[in-house]
ZATIFI-791840 format. One record per residue: residue in three letters; x, y, z of N, C-alpha, C in turn. Coordinates in Angstrom, 1 decimal. Layout:
ZATIFI-791840
- ALA,X,Y,Z,X,Y,Z,X,Y,Z
...
end
This chain:
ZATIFI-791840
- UNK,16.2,8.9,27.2,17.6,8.5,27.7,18.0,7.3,27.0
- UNK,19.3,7.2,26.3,19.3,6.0,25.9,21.0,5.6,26.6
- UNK,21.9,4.7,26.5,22.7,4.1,27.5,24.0,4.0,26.4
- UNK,25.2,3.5,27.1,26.3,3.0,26.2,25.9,2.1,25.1
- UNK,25.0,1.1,25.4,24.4,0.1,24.5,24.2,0.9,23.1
- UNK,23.7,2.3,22.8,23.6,2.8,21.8,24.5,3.4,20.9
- UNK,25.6,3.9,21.9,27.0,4.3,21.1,27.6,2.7,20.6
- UNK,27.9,2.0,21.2,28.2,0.0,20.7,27.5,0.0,19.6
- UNK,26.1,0.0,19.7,25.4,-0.1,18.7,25.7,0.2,17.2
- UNK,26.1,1.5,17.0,26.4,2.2,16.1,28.1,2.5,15.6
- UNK,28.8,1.6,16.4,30.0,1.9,16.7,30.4,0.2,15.6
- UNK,29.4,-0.8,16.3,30.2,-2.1,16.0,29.1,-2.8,15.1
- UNK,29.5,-2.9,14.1,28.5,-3.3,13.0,27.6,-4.8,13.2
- UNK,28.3,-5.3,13.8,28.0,-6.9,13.9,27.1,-6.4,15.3
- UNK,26.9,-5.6,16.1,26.4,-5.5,17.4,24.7,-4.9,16.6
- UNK,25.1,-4.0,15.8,23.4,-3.3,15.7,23.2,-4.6,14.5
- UNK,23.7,-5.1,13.8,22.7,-6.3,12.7,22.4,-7.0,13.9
- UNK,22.4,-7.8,15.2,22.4,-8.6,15.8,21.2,-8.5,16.6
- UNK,21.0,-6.8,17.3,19.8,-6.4,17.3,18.7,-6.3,16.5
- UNK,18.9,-6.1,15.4,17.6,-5.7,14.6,17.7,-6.8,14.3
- UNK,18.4,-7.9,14.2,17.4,-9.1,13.6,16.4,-9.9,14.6
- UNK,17.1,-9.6,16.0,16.6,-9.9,17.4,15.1,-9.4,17.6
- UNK,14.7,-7.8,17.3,13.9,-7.2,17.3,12.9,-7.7,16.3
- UNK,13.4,-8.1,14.8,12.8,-8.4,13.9,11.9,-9.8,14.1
- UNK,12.4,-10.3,15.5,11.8,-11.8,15.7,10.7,-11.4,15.8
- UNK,9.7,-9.9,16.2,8.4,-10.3,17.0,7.4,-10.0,15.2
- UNK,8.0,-9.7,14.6,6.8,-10.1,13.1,7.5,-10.6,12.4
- UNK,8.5,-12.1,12.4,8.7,-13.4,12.2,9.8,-13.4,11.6
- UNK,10.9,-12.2,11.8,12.0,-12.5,11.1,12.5,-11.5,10.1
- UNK,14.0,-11.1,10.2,14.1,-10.0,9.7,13.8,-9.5,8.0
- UNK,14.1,-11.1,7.1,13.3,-10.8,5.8,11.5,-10.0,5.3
- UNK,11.2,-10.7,6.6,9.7,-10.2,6.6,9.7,-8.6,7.0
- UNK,10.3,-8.4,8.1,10.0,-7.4,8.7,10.5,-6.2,7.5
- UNK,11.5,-6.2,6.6,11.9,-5.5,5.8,10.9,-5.5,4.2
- UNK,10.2,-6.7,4.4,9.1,-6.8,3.3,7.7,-5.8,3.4
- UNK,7.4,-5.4,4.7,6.3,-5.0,5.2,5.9,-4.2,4.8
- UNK,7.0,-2.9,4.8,6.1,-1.5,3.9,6.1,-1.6,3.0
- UNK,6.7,-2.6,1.9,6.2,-3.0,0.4,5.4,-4.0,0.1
- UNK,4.4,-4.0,0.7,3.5,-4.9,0.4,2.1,-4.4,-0.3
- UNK,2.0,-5.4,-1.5,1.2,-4.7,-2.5,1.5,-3.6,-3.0
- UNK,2.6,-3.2,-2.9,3.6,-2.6,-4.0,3.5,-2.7,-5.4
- UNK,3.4,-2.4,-6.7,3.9,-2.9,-7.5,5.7,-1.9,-8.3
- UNK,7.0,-3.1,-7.9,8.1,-2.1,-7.9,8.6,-2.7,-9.4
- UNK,8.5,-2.1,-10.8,9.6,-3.3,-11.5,11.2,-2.9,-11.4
- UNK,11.5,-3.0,-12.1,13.4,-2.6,-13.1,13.4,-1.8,-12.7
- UNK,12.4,-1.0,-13.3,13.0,0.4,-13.4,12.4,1.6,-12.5
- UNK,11.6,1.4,-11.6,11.1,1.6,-10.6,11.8,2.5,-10.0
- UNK,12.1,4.0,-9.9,13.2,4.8,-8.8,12.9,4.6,-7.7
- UNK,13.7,3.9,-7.0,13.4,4.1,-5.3,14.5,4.7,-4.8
- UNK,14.1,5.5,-3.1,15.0,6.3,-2.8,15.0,5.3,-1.3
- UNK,15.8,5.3,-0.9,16.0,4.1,0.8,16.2,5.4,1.5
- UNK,15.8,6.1,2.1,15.6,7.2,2.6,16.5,7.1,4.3
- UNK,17.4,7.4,4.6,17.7,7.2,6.0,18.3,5.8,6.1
- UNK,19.4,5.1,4.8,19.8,3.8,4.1,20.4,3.0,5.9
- UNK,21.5,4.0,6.3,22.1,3.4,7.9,22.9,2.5,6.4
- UNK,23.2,1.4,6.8,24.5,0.0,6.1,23.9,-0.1,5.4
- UNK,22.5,0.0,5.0,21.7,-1.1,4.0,21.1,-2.1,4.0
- UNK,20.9,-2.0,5.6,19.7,-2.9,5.9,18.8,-3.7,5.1
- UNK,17.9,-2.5,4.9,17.0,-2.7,4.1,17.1,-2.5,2.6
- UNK,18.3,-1.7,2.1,18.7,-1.3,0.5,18.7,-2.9,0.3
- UNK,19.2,-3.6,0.6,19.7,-4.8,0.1,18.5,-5.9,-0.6
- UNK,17.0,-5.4,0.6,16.0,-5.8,-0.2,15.3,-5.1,-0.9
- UNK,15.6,-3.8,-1.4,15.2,-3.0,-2.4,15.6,-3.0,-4.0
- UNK,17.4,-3.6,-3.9,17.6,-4.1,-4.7,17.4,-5.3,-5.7
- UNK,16.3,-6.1,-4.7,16.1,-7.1,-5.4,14.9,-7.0,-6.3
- UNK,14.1,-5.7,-5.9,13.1,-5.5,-6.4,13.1,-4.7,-8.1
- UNK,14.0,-3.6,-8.0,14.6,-2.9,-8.6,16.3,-2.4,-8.9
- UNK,16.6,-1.9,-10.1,17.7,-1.8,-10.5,18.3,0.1,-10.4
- UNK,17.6,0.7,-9.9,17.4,2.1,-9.7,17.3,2.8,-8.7
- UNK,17.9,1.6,-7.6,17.7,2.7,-5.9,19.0,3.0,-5.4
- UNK,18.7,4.5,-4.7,19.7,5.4,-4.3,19.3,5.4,-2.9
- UNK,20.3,5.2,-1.8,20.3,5.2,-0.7,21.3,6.4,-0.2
- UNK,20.3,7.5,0.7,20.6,8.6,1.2,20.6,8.4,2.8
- UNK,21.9,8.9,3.6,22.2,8.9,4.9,22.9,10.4,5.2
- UNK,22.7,10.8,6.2,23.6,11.6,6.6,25.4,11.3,7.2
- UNK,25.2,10.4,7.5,26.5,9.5,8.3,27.3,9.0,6.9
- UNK,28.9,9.5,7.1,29.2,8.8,5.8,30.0,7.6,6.3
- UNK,30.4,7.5,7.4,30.5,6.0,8.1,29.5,4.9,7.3
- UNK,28.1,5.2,8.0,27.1,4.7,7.5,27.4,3.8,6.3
- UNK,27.5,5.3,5.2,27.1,5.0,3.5,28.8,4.2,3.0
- UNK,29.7,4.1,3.4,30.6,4.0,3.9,30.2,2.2,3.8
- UNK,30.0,1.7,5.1,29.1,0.6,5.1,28.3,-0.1,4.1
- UNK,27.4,0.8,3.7,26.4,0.5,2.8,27.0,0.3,1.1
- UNK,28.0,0.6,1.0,28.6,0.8,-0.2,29.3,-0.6,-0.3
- UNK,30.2,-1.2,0.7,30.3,-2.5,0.8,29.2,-3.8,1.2
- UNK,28.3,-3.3,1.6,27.1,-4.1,1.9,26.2,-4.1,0.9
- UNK,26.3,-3.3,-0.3,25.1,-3.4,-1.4,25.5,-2.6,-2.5
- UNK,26.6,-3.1,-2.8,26.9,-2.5,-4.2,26.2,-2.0,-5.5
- UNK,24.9,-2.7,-5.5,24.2,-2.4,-6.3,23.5,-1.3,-6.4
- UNK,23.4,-0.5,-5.4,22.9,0.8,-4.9,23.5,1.8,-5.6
- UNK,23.2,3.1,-5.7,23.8,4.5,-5.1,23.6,5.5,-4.3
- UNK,24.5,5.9,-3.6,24.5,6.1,-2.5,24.9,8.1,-2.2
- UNK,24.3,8.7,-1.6,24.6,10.2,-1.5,24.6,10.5,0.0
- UNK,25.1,11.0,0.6,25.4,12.0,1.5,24.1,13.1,2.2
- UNK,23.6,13.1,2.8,22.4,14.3,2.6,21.9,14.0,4.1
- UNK,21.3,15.1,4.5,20.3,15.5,5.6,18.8,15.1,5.0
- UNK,17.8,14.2,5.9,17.2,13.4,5.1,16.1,15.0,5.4
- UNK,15.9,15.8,6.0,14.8,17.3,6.0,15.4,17.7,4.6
- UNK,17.0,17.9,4.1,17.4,19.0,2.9,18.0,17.9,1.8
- UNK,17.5,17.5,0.9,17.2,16.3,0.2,18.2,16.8,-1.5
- UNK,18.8,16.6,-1.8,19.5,17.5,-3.2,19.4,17.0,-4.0
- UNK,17.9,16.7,-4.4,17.6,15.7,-5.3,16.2,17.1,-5.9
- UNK,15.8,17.0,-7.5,14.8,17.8,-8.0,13.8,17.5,-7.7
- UNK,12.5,17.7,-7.4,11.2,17.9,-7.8,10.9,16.5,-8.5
- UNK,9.8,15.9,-7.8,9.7,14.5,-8.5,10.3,13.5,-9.2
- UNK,11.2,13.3,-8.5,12.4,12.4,-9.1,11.9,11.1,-8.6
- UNK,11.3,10.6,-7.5,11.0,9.2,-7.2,9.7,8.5,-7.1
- UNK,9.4,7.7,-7.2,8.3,6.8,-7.6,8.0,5.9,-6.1
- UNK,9.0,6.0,-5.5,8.6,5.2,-4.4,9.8,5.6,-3.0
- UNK,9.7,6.3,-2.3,10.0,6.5,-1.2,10.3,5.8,0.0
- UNK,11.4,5.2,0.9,11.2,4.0,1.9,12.3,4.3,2.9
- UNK,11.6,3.9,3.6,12.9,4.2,5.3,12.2,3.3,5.9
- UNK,13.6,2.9,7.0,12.9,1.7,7.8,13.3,2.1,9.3
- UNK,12.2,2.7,10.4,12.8,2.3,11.4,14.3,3.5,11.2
- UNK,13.8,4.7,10.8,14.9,6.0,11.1,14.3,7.0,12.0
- UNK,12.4,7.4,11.6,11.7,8.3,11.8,11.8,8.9,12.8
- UNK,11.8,7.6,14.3,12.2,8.3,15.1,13.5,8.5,15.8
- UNK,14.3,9.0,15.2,15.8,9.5,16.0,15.3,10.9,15.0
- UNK,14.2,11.6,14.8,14.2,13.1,14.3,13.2,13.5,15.2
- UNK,13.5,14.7,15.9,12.5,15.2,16.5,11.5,15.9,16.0
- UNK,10.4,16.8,15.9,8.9,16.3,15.9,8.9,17.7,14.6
- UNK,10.0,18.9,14.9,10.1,19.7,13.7,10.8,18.9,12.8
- UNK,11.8,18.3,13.0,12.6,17.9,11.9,11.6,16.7,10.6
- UNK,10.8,16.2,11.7,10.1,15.0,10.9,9.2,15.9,10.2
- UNK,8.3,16.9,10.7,7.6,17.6,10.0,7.9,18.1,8.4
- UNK,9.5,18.6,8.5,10.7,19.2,7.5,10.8,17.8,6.2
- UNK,10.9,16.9,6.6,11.3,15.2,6.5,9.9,14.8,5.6
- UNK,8.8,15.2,6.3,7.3,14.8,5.0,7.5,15.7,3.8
- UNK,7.4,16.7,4.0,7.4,18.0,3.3,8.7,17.3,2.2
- UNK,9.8,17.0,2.6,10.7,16.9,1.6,10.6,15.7,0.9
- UNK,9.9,14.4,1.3,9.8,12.8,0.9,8.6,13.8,0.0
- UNK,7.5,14.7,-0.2,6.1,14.9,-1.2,7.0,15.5,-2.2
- UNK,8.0,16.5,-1.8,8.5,17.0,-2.8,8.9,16.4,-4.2
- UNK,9.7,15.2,-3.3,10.6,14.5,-4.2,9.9,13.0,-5.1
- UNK,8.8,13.2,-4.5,8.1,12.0,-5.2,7.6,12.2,-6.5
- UNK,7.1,11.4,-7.1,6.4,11.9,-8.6,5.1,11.5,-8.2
- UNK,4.3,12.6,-8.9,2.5,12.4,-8.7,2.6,10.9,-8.6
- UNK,1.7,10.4,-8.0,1.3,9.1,-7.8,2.5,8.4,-6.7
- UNK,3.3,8.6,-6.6,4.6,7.8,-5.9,4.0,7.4,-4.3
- UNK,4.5,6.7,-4.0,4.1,6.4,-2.5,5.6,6.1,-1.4
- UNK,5.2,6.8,-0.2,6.3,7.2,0.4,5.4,5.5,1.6
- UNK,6.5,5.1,2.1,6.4,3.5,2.4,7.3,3.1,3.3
- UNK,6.9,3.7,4.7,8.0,3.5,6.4,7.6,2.2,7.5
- UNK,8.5,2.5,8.0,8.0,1.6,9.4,8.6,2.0,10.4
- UNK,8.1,1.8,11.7,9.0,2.6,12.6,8.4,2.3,14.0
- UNK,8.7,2.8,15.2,7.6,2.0,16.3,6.5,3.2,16.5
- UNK,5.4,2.3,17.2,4.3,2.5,17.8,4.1,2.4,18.9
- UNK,3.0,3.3,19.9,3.0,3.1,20.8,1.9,1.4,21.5
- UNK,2.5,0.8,22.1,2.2,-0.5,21.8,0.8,-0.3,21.8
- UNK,-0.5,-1.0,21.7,-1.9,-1.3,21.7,-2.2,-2.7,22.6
- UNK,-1.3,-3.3,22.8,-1.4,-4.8,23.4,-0.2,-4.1,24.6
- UNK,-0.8,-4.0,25.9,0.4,-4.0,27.3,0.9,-4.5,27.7
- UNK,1.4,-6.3,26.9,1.9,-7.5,27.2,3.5,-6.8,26.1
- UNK,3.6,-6.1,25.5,4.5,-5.5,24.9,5.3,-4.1,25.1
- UNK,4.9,-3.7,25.9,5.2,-2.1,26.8,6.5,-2.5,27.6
- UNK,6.5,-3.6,28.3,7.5,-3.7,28.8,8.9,-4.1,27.5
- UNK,9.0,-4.6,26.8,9.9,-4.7,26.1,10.1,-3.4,25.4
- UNK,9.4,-2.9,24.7,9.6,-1.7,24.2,10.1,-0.5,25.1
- UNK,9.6,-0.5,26.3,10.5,0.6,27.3,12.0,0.0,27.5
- UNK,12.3,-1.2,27.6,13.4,-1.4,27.7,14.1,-1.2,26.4
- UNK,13.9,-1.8,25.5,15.1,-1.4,24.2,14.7,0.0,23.8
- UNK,13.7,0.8,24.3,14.1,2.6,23.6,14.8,3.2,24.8
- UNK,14.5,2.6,26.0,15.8,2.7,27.6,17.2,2.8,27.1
- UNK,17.6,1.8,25.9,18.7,0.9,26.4,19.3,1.6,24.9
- UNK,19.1,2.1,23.8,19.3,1.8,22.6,18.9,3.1,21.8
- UNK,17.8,4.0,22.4,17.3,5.2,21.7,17.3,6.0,22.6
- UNK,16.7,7.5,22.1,16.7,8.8,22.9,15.3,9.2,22.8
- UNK,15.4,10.9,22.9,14.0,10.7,23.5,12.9,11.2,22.7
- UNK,13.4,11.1,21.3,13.0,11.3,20.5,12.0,9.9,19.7
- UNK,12.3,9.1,20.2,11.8,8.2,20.1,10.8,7.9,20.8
- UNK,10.5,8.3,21.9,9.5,8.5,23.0,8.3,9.5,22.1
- UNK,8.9,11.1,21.8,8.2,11.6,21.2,7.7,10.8,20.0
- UNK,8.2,9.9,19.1,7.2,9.3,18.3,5.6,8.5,18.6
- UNK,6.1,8.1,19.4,5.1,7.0,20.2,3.7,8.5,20.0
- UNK,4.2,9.9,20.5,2.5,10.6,20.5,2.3,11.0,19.3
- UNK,3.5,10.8,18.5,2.7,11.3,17.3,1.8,10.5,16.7
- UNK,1.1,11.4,15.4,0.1,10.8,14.4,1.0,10.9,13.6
- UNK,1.7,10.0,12.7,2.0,9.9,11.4,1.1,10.3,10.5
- UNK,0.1,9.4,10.4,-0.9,9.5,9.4,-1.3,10.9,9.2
- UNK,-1.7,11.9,10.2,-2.5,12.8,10.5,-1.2,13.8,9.9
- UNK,0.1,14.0,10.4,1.1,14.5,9.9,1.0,14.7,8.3
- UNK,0.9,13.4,8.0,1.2,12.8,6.2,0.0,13.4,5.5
- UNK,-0.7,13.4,5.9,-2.6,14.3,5.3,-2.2,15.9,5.1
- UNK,-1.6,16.3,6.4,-1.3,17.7,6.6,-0.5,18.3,5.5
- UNK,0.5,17.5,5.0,1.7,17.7,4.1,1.2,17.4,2.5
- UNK,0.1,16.9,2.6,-0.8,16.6,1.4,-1.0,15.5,0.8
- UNK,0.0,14.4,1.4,-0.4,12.9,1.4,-2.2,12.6,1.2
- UNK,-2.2,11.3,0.6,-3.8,10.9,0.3,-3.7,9.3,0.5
- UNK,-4.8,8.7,0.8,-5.0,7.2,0.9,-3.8,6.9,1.7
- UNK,-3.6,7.7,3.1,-2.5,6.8,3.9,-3.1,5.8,5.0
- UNK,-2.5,4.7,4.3,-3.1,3.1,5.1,-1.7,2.8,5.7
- UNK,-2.5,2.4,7.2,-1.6,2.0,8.3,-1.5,0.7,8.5
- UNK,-0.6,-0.1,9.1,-0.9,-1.1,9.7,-0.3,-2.0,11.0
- UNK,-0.4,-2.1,12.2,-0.2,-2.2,13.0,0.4,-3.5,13.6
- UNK,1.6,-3.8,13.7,1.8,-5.5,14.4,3.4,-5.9,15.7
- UNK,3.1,-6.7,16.2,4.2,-6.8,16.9,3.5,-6.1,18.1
- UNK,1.8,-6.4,18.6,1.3,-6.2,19.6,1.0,-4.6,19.9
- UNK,1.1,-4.0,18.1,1.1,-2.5,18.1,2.1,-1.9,18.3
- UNK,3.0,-2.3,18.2,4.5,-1.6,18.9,5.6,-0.8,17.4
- UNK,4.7,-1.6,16.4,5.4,-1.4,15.1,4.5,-0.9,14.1
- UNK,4.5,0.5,13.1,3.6,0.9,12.5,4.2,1.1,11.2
- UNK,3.2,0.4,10.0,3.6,0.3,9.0,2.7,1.5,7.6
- UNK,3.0,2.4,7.6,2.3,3.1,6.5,3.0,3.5,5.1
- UNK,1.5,2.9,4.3,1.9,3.4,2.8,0.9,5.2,2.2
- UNK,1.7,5.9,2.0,0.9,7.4,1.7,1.2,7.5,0.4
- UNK,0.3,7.9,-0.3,0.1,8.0,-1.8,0.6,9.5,-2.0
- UNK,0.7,9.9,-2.9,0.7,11.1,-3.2,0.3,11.8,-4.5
end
């Protein structure tokens, strides 16, 4: 169930940056929190990255700093719309992140932040299958998204903002296994990592 708070959200630009940087306080701040699935990365110039599920550009904005070659894909053209005045440096396509109109290993590095769960449990399945596709041997596909907390001093906040802000689809994340998903789809060496009292899970899958 999620509330009016979520149509606002998505409706008033300055309302959802205001959140997520709010959210981003509990692993120290929203630069960091956008650093996390690239860590121990190595991205240069020319590095193709794909921002997979872009939303404004959140996070494109720190992708661009890394490389000169990333394309941010949304379904919402509001969204890319946003994201096109928020990070010019980008390019930006149109697309269902399951049906991807991109060839056969075209990217090196794969990233979404915090989209996974607004797809329910076939579509995310659809969503692996198309991030292996599009990677090149070796590429690593590199998310963050929530967890179901591991520390109970954090349960209560997390019920409240996926109450107030998400559906229930997001609920269904909390049972999934990513990892175990990502193995199934043929992923290899997928390392997790857990913070924000477990509430936030960070995995890099090789492929």
């Amino acid at each position: 169930m999620a509330t009016v708070f979520r149509t606002w959200s998505y409706q008033y630009q300055w309302l959802y940056d205001g959140i997520s940087r709010l959210a981003a306080l509990s692993v120290g701040g929203e630069k960091r929190f956008h650093h996390l699935p690239l860590q121990g990365l190595t991205i240069e110039n020319d590095t193709k990255v794909l921002d997979l599920c872009c939303g404004s550009g959140q996070a494109t904005r720190f992708l661009v700093a890394y490389s000169q070659d990333v394309t941010g894909l949304d379904a919402s053209l509001l969204s890319l719309q946003r994201a096109e005045r928020n990070v010019p440096q980008a390019h930006y396509v149109e697309a269902l992140a399951e049906e991807m109109p991109f060839p056969d290993h075209q990217f090196n590095l794969v990233h979404t932040s915090v989209a996974l769960h607004e797809m329910s449990p076939s579509v995310l399945r659809q969503i692996f299958k198309e991030v292996y596709r599009v990677l090149k041997p070796g590429g690593t596909f590199a998310l963050v998204d929530f967890h179901k907390p591991t520390n109970f001093l954090f349960w209560p906040g997390v019920a409240l903002f996926l109450w107030l802000f998400e559906t229930q689809t997001a609920w269904q994340l909390l049972e999934e296994d990513l990892v175990g998903l990502l193995k199934e789809t043929g992923f290899e060496a997928c390392d997790r990592s857990l913070y924000a009292g477990g509430s936030l899970q960070v995995i890099q899958a090789r492929k």
